[in-house]
C-alpha positions as CSV (number, residue, x, y, z in Angstrom):
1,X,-42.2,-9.6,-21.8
2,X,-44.3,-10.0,-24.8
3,X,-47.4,-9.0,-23.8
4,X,-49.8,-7.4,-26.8
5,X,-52.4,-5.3,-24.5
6,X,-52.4,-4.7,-20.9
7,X,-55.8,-3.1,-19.9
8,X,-55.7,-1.7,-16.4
9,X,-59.1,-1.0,-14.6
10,X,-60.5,-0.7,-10.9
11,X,-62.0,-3.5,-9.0
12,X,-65.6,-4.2,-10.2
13,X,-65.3,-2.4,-13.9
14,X,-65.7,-5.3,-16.4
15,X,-61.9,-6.2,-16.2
16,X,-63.0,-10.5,-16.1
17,X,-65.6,-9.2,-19.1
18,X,-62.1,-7.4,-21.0
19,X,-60.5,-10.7,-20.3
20,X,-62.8,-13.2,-21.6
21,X,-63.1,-10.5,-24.7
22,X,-59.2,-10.7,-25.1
23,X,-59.2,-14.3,-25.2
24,X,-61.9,-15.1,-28.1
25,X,-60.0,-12.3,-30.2
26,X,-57.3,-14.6,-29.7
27,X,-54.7,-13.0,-26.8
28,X,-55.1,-16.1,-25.1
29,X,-54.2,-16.7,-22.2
30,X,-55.0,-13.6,-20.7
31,X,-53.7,-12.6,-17.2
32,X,-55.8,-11.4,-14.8
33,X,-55.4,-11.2,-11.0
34,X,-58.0,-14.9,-10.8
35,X,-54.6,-16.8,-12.1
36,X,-52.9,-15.9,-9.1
37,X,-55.8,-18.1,-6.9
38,X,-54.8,-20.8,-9.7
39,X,-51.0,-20.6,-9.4
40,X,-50.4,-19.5,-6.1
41,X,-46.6,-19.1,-6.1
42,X,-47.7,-16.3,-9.0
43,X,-48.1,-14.8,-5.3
44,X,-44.7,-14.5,-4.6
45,X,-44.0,-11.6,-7.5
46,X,-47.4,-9.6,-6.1
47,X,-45.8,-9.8,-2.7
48,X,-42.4,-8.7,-3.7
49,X,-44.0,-5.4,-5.7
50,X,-45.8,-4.2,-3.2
51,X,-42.7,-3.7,-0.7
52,X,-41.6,-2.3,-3.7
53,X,-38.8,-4.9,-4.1
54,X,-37.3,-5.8,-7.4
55,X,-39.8,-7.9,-9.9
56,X,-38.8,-9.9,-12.9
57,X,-42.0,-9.0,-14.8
58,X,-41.0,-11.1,-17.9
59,X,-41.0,-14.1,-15.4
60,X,-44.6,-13.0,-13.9
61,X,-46.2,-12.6,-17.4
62,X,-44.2,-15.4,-19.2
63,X,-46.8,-17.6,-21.3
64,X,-49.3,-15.0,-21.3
65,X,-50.7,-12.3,-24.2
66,X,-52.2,-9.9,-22.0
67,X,-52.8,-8.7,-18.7
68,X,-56.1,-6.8,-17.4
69,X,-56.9,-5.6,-13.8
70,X,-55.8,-3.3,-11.4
């Protein structure tokens, strides 16, 4: 996984404002729980980590410079 920043936030705190920031310094694309609507089988990985199952996160985050959200 080469991600440069991963900014974790709550629901409603300016994470999509930290993401747009992120991308016009450059750590473009930025990941951010709205790509999942965009690439559904992203959905896959989410469902697997939250029965706690096994996650390639290298796979999830492949392509990307960052990640922000929860």
């Amino acid at each position: 996984m080469s991600l440069s920043v991963i900014g974790a936030g709550f629901g409603r705190t300016g994470t999509m404002s930290l993401k747009k920031a992120l991308e016009t310094l450059g750590l473009s694309p930025c990941h951010h729980m709205e790509e999942v609507f965009k690439n559904p089988w992203q959905l896959l990985f989410w469902e697997r980590a939250a029965k706690g199952k096994k996650v390639d996160w290298s796979e999830v985050f492949q392509g990307y410079s960052a990640s922000v959200d929860w």
